[in-house]
C-alpha positions in Angstrom: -27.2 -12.6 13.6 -24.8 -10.1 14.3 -23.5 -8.9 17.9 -24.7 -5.9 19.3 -20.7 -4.9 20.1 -20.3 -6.0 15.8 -22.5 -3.5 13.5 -22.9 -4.7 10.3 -24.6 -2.8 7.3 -26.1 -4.4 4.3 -24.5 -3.7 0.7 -28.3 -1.9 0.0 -26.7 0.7 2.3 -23.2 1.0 1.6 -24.1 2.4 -2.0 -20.9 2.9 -3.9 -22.4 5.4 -6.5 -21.7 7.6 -3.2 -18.3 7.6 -3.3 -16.7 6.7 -6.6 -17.1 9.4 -9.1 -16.4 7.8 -12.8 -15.5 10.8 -14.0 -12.4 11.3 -12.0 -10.6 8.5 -12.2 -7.0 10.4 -11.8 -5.0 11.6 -8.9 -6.9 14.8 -8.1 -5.2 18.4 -7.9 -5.9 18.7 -4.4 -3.7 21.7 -1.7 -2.3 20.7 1.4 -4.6 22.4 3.5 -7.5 21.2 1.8 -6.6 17.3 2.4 -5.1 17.8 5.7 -8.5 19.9 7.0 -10.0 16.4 6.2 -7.5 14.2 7.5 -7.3 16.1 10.7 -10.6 14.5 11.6 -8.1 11.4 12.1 -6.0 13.3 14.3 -9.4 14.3 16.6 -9.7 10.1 16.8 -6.4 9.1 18.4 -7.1 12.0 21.0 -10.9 11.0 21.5 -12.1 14.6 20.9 -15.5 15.8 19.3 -15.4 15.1 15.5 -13.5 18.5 13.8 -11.8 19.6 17.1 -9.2 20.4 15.1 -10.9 22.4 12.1 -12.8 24.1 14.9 -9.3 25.2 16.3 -7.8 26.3 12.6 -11.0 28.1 12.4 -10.3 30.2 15.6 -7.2 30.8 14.6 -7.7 31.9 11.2 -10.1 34.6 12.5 -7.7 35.3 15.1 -4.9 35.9 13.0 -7.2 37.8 10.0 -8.1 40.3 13.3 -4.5 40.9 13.8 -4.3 41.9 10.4 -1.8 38.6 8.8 -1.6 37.9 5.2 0.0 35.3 3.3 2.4 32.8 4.5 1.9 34.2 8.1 -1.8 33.2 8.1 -1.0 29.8 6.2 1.4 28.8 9.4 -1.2 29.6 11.9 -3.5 27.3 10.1 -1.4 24.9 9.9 0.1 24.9 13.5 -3.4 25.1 14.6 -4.8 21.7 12.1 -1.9 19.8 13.2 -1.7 21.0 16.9 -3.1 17.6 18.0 -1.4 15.3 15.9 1.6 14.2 17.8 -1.2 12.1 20.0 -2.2 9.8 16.4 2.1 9.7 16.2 2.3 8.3 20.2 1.4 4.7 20.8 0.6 6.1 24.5 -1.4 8.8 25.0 -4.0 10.6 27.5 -7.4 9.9 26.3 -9.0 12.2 28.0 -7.3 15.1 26.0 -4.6 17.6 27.3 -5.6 18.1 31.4 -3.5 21.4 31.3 -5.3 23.4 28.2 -9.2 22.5 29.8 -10.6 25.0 31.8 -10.5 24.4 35.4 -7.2 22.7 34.7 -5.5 23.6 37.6 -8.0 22.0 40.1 -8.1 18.7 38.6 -4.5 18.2 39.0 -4.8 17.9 42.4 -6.9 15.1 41.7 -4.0 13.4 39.4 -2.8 10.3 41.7 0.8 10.8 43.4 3.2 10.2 40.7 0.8 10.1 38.3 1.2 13.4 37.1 4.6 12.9 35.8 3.4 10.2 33.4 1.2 13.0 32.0 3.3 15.6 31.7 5.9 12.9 29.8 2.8 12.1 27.7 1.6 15.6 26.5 6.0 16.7 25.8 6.2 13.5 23.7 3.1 14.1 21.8 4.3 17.9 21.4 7.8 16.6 20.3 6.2 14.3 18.0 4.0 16.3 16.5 6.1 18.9 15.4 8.6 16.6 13.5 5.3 15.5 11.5 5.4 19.1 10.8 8.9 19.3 9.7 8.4 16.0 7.5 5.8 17.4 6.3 7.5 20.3 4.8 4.9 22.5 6.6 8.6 25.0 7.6 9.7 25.3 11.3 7.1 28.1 12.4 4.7 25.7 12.1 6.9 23.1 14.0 7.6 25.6 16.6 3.8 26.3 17.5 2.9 22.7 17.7 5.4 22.0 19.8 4.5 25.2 22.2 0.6 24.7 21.8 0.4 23.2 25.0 3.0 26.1 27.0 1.4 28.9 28.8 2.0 32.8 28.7 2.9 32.8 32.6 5.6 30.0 32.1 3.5 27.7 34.0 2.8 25.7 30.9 4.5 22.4 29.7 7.6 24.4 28.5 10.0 26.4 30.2 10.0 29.6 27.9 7.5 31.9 28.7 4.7 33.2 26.3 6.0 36.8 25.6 9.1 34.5 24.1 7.1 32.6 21.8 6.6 33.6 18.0 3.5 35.4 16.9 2.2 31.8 15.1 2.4 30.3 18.1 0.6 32.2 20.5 -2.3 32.2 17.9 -2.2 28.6 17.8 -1.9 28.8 21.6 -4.9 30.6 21.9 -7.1 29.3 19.2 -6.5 25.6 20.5 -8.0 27.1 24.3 -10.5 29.1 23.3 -12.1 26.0 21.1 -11.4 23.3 24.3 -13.5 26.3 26.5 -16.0 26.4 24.3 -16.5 22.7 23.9 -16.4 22.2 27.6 -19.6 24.8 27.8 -21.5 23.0 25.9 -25.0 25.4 25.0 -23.7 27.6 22.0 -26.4 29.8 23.5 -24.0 30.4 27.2 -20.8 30.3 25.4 -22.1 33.0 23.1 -23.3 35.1 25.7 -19.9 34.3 28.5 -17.2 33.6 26.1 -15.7 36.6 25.9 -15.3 37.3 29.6 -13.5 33.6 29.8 -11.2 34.2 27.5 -10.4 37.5 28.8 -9.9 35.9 32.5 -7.2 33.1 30.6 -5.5 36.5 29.5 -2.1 36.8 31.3 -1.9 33.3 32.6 -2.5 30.5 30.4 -2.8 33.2 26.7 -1.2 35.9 25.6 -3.2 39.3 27.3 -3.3 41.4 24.8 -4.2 38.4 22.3 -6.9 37.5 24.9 -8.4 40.9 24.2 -8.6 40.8 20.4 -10.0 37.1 20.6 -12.9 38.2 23.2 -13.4 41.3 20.8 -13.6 38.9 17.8 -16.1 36.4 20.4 -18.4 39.2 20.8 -19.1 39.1 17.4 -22.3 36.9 15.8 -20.1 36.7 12.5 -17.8 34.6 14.8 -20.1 32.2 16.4 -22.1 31.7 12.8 -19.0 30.4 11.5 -17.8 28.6 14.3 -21.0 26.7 13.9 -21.7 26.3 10.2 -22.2 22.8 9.2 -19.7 23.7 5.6 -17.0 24.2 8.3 -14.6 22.0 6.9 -16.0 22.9 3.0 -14.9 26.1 3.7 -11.5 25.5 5.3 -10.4 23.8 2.2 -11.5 26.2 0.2 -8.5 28.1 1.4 -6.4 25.8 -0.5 -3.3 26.7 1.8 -0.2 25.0 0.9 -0.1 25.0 -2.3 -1.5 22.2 -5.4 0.4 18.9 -5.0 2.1 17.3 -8.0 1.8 13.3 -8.3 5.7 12.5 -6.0 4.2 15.8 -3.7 1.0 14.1 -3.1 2.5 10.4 -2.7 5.4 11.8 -0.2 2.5 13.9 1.7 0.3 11.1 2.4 3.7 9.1 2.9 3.8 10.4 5.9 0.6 10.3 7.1 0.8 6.9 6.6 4.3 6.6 8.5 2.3 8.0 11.7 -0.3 5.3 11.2 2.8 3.1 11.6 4.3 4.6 14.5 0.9 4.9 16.5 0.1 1.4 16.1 3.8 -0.2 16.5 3.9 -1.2 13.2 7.8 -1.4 11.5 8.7 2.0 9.4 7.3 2.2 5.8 5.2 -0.7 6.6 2.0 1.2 5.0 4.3 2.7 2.3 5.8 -0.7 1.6 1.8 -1.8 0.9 1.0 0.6 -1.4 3.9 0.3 -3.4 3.1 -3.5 -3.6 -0.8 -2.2 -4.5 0.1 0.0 -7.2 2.1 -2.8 -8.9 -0.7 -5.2 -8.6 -3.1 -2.9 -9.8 -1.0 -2.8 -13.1 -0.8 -6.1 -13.1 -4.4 -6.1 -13.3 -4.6 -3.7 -16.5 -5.5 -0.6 -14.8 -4.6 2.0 -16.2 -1.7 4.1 -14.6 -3.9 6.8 -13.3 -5.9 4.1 -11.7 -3.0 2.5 -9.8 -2.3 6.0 -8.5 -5.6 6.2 -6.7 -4.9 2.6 -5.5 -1.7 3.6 -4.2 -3.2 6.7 -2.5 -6.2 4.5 -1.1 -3.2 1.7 0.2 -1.3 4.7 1.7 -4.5 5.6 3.8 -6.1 2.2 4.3 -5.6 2.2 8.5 -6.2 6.0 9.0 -9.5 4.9 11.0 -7.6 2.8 12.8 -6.4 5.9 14.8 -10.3 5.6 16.2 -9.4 1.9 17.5 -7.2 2.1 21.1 -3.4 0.8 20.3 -3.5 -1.6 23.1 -5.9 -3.2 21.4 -4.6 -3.6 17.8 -1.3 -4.6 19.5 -3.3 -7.5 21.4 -1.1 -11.2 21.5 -4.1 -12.8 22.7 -7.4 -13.4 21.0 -9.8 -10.1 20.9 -13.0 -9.7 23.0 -16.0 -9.2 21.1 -16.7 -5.5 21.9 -13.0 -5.5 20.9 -13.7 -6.8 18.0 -16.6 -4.9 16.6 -14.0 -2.0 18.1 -11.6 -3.3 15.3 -14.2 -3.4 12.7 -15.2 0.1 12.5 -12.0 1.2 11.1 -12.5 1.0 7.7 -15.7 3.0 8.4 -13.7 5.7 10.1 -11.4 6.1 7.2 -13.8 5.8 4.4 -15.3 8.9 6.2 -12.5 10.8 6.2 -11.2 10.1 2.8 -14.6 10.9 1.4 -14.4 14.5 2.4 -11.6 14.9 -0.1 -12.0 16.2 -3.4 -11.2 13.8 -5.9 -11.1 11.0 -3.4 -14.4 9.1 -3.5 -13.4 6.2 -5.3 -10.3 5.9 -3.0 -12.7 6.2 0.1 -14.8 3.6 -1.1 -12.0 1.2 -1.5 -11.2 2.1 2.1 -14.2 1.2 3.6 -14.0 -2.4 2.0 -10.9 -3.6 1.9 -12.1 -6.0 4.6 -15.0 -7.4 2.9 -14.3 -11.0 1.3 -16.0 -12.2 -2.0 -17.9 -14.7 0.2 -19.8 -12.0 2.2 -18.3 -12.9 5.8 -16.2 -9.6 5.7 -16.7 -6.9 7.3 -18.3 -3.4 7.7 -20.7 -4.4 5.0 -20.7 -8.4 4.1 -20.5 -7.6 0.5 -20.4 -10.3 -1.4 -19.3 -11.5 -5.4 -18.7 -8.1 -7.4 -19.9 -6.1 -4.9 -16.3 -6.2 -3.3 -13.9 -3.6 -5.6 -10.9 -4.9 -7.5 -9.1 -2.2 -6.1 -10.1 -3.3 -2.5 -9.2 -6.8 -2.9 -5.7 -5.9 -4.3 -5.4 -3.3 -1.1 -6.4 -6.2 1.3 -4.7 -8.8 -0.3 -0.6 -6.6 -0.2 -1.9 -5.7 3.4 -2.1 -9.5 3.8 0.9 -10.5 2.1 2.9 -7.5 4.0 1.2 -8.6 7.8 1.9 -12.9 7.1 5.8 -11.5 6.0 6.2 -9.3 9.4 6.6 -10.3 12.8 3.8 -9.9 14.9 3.2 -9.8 18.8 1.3 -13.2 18.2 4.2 -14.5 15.9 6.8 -14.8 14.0 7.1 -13.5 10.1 6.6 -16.4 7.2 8.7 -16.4 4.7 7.4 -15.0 1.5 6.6 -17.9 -0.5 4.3 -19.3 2.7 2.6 -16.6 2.6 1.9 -16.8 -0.9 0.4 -20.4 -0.2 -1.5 -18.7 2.3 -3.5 -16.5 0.2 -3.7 -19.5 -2.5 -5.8 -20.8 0.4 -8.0 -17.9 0.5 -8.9 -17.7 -2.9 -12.5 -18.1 -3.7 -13.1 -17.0 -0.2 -11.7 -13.6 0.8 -10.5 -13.0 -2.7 -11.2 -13.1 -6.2 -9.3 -15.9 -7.8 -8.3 -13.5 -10.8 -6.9 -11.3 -8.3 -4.5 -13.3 -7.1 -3.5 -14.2 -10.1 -2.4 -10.6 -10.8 -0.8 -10.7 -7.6 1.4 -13.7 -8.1 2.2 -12.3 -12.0 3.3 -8.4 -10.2 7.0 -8.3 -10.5 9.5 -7.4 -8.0 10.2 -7.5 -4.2 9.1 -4.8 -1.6 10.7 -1.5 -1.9 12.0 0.4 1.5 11.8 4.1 1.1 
């Protein structure tokens, strides 16, 4: 029997019709606001916020920024400041999980409770994540606006902020963002939608000329009073209707590749993993899956699934994934609920169910001892085992806290040794016929 701190589901409930939708078996034509409104979920794990903290904020500050009357690529910059205000904490290997102390309200009280000295490492924790998070903006190709007002989010009108430029200095974008990132924190530290509804507006018009932007402060408390506001603020198609939008522009086949590129490059970072490491994986992946006779379309997917494969591991603290000694058991079942995590994710995307599905097992061993689900046999997807097995091959070739790298024909011997056991035999005989070393972007 399982451990408590180690939840297992049965294949019965892990049902893959959920996810993997035969009839698109191609790289779907998919916006970069629609995929990034579902991948900021990741981005609300690594800070340890509510589930769609960020889509809450890009919410805000959509309605924020239709109030003020902005159109076209002004509105696209405030949603994406405001989606990827928060993701410079899933870039830092150290962060504060309790979320940004200066944008909660109350702030100012509880840092006199900070220890001596200990508020310096949190200010040098919030700047780096600020930093950080708007040079995933830049590499994203998301333009500098958006860069600017993710690296300000956390600044406040009266200069009193993390940065030394005061509000009425900032750019349009990022005063929106500014706002719409407080305003969501206040109303998630109220609680009842019921008192928020009814005091909200007279909270963010007392943030108005200190931590916001006044005159801002008074449109948004305007916009509060509103039930159109608070119905959508609440609706459960939140993030349905965020990517709707489809901000950003369709993604061609290299577009979509170099976008999730980086996603998967702050994967790497957060979790002290070597640059390209996830890249280098799905490269390997997409090659195998050739080697297995997919079709090309279908090694796209698995390269897209390979590229996202430890996105839920943004949910699992980096101490412990960077661990030289064995892992606790709660730590453990911590570990294991990754894949979960990012099938989760990945299944909001259009186009992406198969991909998710893959996710979520690339764990699971053809004996049934893996893990979320202990599939078993055929129940475990090709594409799975060819994402788990390059992850393998790519983790036995890399040094590790625990040890150093093998060379690449050990490791080979190792997963020899694990055929008929975590993999399908067949499998790694497409993996030892794919030709070609790693490739380093």
């Amino acid at each position: 029997m399982a451990s408590k701190a180690i939840q297992t589901v049965r294949a019965g409930v892990l049902d893959a019709s959920l996810y993997d939708d035969l009839s698109t078996s191609a790289l779907p034509r998919i916006s970069r606001g629609a995929i990034l409104t579902a991948l900021s979920r990741a981005f609300d794990l690594a800070e340890g916020r509510r589930p769609g903290h960020a889509q809450r904020v890009a919410y805000v500050g959509v309605a924020l920024a239709e109030e003020l009357g902005l159109t076209g690529t002004r509105l696209e910059e405030v949603f994406f400041g405001c989606l990827l205000h928060d993701v410079g904490m899933a870039a830092t290997p150290q962060v504060v999980r309790d979320g940004p102390v200066a944008q909660r309200p109350g702030a100012r009280d509880r840092l006199a409770a900070v220890p001596q000295g200990g508020w310096a490492d949190v200010i040098e924790a919030l700047t780096l994540h600020c930093d950080h998070g708007a040079n995933v903006a830049r590499r994203l190709g998301l333009g500098e606006s958006v860069a600017r007002a993710v690296a300000s989010h956390h600044d406040c009108w009266d200069g009193s902020g993390l940065g030394a430029t005061p509000g009425d200095k900032q750019p349009l974008v990022a005063r929106i963002v500014a706002v719409a990132d407080r305003v969501e924190s206040m109303i998630d530290a109220e609680g009842s939608p019921l008192i928020v509804r009814r005091r909200g507006p007279r909270l963010v018009r007392e943030m108005g000329g200190t931590e916001i932007d006044p005159e801002l402060a008074e449109r948004m408390a305007m916009l509060a009073a509103r039930d159109e506001f608070w119905l959508g603020f609440y609706d459960n198609d939140l993030a349905t209707g965020l990517m709707s939008l489809n901000y950003g522009g369709v993604m061609g086949r290299e577009e979509l590749f170099d976008f999730l590129g980086v996603m998967s490059d702050v994967v790497d970072g957060r979790n002290g993993r070597e640059p390209g490491r996830g890249r280098r994986v799905a490269e390997l992946a997409q090659r195998v899956a050739l080697a297995c006779d997919m079709p090309e379309r279908r090694a796209d997917l698995v390269k897209v699934a390979a590229l996202l494969q430890d996105l839920g591991t943004l949910g699992v603290p980096a101490h412990v994934l960077s661990k030289p000694d064995i892992l606790t058991i709660e730590e453990m079942g911590t570990v294991q609920m990754h894949p979960t995590y990012a099938r989760d994710i990945l299944s909001e995307v259009p186009g992406l169910g198969a991909p998710a599905w893959w996710v979520g097992c690339h764990h699971e061993r053809v004996d049934g001892k893996g893990y979320p689900g202990m599939l078993e046999g055929d129940e475990v997807p090709v594409e799975a085992q060819v994402i788990g097995m390059c992850e393998a091959f790519d983790a036995l070739t890399s040094d590790r806290p625990y040890r150093k790298a093998m060379s690449r024909a050990d490791a080979v011997e190792v997963l020899r040794g694990l055929s008929g056991t975590r993999f399908d035999e067949r499998v790694l005989e497409s993996f030892e016929a794919a030709e070609g070393p790693f490739t380093t972007p």
